[in-house]
DSSP file (Angstrom, degrees, kcal/mol; ACC not computed):
  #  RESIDUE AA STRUCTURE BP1 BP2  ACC     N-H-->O    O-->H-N    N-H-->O    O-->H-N    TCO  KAPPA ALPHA  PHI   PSI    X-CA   Y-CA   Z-CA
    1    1 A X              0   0    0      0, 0.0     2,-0.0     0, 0.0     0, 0.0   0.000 360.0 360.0 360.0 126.4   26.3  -11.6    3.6
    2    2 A X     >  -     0   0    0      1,-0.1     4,-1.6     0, 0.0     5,-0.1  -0.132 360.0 -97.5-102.3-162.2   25.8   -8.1    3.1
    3    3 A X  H  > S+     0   0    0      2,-0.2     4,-0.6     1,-0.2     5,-0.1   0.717 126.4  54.6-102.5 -33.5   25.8   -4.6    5.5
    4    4 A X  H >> S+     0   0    0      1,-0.2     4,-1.8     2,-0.2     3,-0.6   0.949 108.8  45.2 -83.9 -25.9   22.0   -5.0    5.4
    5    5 A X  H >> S+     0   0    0      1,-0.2     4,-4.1     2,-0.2     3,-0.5   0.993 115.5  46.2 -51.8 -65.4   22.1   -8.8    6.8
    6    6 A X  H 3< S+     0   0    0     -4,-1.6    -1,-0.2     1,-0.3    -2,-0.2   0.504 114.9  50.1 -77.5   1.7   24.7   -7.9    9.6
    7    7 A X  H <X S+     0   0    0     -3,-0.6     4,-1.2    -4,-0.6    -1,-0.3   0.849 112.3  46.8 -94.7 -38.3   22.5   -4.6   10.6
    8    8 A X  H <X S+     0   0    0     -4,-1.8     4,-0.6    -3,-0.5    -2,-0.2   0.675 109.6  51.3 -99.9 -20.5   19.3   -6.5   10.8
    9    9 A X  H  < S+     0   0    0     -4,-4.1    -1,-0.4    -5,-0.2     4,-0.3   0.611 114.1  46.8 -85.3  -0.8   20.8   -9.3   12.9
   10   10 A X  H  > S+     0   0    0     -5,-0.3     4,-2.0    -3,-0.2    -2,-0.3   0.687  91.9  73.1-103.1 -12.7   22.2   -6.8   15.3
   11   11 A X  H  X S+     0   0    0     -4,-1.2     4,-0.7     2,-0.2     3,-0.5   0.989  97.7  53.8 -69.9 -55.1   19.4   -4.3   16.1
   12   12 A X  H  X S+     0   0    0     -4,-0.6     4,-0.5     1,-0.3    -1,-0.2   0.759 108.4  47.7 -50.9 -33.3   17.9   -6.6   17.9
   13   13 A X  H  > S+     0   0    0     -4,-0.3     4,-2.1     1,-0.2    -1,-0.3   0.919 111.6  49.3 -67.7 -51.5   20.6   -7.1   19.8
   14   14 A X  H  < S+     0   0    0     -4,-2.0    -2,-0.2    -3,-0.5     4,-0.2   0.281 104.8  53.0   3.6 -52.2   21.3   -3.8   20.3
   15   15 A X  H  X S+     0   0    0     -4,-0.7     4,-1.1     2,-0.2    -2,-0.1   0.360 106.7  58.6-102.6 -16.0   18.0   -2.7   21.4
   16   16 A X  H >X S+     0   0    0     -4,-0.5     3,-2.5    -5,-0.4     4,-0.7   0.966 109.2  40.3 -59.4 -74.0   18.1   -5.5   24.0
   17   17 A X  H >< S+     0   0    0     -4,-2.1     3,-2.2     1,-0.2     4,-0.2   0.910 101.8  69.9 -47.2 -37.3   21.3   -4.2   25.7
   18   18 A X  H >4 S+     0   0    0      1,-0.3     3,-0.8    -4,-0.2    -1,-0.2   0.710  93.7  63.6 -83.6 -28.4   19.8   -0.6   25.2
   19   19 A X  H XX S+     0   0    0     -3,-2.5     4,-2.1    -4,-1.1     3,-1.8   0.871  80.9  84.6 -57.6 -34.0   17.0   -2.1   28.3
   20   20 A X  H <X S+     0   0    0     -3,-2.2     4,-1.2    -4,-0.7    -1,-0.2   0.754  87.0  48.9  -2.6 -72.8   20.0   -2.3   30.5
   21   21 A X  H <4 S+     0   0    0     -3,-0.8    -1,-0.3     2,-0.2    -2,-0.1   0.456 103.6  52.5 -57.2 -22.4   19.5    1.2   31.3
   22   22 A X  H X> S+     0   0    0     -3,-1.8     4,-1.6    -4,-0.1     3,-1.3   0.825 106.4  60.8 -82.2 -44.6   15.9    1.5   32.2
   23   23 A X  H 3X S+     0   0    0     -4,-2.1     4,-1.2     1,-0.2     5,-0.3   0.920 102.7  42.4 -60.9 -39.0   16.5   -1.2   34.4
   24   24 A X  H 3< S+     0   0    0     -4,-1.2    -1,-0.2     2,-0.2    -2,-0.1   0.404 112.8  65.3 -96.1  24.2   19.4    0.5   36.9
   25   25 A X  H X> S+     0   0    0     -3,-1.3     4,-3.4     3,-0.1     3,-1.3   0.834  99.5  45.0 -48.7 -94.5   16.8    3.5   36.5
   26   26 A X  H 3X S+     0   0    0     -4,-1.6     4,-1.7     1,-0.3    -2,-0.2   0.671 113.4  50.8 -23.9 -37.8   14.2    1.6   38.3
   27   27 A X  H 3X S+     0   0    0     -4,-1.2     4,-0.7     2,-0.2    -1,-0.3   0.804 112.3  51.3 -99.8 -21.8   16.9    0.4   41.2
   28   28 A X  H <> S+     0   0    0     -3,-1.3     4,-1.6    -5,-0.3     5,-0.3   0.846 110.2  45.8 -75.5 -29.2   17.8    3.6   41.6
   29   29 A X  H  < S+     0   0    0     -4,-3.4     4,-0.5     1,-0.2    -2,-0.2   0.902 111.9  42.0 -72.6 -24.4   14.9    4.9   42.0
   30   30 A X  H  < S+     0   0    0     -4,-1.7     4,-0.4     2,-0.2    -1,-0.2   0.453 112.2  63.1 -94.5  -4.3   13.1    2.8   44.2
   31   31 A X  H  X S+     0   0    0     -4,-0.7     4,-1.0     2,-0.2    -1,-0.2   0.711 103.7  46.8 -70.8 -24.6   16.3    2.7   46.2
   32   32 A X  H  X S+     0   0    0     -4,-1.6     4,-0.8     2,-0.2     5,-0.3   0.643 108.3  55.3 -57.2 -47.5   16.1    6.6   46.8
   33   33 A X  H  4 S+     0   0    0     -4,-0.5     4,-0.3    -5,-0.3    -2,-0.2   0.647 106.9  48.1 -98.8  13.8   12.7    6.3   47.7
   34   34 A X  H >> S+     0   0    0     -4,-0.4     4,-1.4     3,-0.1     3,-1.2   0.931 109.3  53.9 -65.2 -65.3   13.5    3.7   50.6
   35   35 A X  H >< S+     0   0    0     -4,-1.0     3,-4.6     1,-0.3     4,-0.3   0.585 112.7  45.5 -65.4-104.6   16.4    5.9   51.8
   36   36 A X  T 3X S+     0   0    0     -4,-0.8     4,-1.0     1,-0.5    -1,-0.3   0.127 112.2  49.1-108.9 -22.0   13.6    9.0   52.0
   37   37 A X  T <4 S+     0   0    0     -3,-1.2    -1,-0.5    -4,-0.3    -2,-0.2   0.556 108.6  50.7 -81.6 -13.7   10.9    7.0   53.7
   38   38 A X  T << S+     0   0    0     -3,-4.6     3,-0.4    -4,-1.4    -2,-0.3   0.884 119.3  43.9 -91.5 -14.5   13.2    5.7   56.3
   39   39 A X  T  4 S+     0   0    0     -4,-0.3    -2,-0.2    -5,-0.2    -3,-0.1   0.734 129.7  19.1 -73.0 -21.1   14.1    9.4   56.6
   40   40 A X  S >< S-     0   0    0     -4,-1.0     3,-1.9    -5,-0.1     4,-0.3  -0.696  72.4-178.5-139.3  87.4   10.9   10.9   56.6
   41   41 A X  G >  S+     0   0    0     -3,-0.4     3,-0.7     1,-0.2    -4,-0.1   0.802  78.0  64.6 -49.7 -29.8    8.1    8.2   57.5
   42   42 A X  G 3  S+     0   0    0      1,-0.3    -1,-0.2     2,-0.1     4,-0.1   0.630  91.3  60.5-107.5  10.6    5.4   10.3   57.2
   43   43 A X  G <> S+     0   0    0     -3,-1.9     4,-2.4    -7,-0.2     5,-0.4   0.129  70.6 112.6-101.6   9.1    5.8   11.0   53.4
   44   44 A X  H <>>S+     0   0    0     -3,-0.7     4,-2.8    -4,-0.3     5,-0.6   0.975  80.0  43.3 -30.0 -66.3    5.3    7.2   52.3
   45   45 A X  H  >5S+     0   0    0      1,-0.2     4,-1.5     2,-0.2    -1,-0.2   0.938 115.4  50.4 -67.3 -40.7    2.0    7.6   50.6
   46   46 A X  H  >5S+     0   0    0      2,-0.2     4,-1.3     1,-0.2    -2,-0.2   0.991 126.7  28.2 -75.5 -58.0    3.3   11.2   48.6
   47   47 A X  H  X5S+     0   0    0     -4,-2.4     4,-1.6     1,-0.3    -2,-0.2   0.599 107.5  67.1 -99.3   3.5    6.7    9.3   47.5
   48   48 A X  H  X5S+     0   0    0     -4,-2.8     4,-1.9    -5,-0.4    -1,-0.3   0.904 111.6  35.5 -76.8 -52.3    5.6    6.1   47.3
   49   49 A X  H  X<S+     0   0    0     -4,-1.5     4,-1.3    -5,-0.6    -2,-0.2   0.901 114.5  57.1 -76.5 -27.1    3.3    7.3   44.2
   50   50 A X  H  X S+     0   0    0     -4,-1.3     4,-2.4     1,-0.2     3,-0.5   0.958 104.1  54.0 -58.6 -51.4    6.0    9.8   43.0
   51   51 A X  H  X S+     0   0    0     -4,-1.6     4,-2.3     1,-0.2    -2,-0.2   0.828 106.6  47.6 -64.8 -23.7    8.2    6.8   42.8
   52   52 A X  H  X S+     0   0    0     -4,-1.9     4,-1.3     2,-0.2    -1,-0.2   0.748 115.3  51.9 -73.6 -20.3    5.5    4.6   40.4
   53   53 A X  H  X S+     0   0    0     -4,-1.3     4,-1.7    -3,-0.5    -2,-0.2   0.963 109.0  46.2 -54.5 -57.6    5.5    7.9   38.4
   54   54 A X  H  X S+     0   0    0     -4,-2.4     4,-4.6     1,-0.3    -2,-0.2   0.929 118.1  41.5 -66.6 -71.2    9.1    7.8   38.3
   55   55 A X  H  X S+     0   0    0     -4,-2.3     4,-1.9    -5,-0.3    -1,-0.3   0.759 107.2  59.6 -55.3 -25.1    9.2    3.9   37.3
   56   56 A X  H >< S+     0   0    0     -4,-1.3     3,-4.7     2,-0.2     4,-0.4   0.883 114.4  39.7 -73.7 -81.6    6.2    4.0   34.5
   57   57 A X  H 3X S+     0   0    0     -4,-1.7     4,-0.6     1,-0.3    -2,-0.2   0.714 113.6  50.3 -58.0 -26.3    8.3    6.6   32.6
   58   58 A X  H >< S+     0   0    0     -4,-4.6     3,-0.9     1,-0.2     4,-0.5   0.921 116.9  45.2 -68.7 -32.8   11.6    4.9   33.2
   59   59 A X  T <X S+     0   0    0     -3,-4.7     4,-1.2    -4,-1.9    -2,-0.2   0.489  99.0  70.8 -81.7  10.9    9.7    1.5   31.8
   60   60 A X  H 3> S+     0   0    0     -4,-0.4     4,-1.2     1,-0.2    -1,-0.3   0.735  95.1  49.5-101.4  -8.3    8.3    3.1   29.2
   61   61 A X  H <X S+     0   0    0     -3,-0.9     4,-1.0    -4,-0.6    -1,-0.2   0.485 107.3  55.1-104.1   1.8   11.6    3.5   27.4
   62   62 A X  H  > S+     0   0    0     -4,-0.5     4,-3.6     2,-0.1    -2,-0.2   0.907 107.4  45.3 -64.6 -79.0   12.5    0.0   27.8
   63   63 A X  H  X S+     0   0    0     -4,-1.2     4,-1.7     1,-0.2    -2,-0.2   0.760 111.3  57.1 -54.2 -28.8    9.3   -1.4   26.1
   64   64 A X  H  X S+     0   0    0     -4,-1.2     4,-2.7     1,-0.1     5,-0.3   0.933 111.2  43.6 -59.4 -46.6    9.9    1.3   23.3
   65   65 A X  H  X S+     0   0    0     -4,-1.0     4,-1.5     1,-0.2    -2,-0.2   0.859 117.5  43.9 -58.8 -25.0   13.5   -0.2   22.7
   66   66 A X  H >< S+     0   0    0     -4,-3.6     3,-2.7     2,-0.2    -1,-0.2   0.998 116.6  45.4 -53.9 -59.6   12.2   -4.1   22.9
   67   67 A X  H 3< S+     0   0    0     -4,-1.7     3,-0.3     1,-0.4    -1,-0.2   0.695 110.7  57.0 -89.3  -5.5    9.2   -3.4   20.7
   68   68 A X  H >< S+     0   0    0     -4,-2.7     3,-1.0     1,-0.3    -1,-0.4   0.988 104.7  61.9 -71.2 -49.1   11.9   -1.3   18.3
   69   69 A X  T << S+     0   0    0     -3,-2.7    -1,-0.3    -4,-1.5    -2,-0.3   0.352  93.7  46.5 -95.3  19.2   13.6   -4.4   18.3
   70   70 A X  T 3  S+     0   0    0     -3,-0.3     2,-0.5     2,-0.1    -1,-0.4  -0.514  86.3 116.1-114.9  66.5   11.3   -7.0   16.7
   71   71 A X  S <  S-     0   0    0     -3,-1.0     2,-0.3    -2,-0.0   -59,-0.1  -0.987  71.4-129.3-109.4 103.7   10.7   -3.9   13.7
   72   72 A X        -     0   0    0     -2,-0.5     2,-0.6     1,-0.1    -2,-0.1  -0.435  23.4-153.7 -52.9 129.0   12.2   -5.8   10.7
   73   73 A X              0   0    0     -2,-0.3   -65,-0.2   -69,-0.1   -66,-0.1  -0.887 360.0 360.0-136.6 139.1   14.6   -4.2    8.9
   74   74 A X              0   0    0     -2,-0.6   -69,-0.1   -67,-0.1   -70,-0.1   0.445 360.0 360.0 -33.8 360.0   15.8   -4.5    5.1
């Protein structure tokens, strides 16, 4: 078993953990924007769409790192 074997069975692994982080993105964020609608009620609709804004770009680096990790490598 060589360096390129033991690389190519770990990126996947690798880019798996690397979702970790988009995910306690996403619960902080929508946990922030609870805390700021029960503090200001009558900004729901303005941070309630800031907050899907917020989540598309945090999920989008998730779904790069999955889809990195079924890219085969030598």
């Amino acid at each position: 078993m060589n360096l390129a074997d033991v690389t190519g069975h770990l990126a996947p692994l690798a880019f798996g953990i690397a979702t970790i982080g988009p995910a306690i993105g996403v619960g902080i964020v929508v946990g922030k924007t609870v805390e700021s609608v029960a503090r200001q009620p009558e900004l729901q609709g303005r941070l309630t769409g800031l907050m899907f804004l917020g989540i598309a770009f945090t999920e989008a680096l998730a779904f790069i790192a999955i889809a990195v990790g079924f890219i085969p490598f030598p």
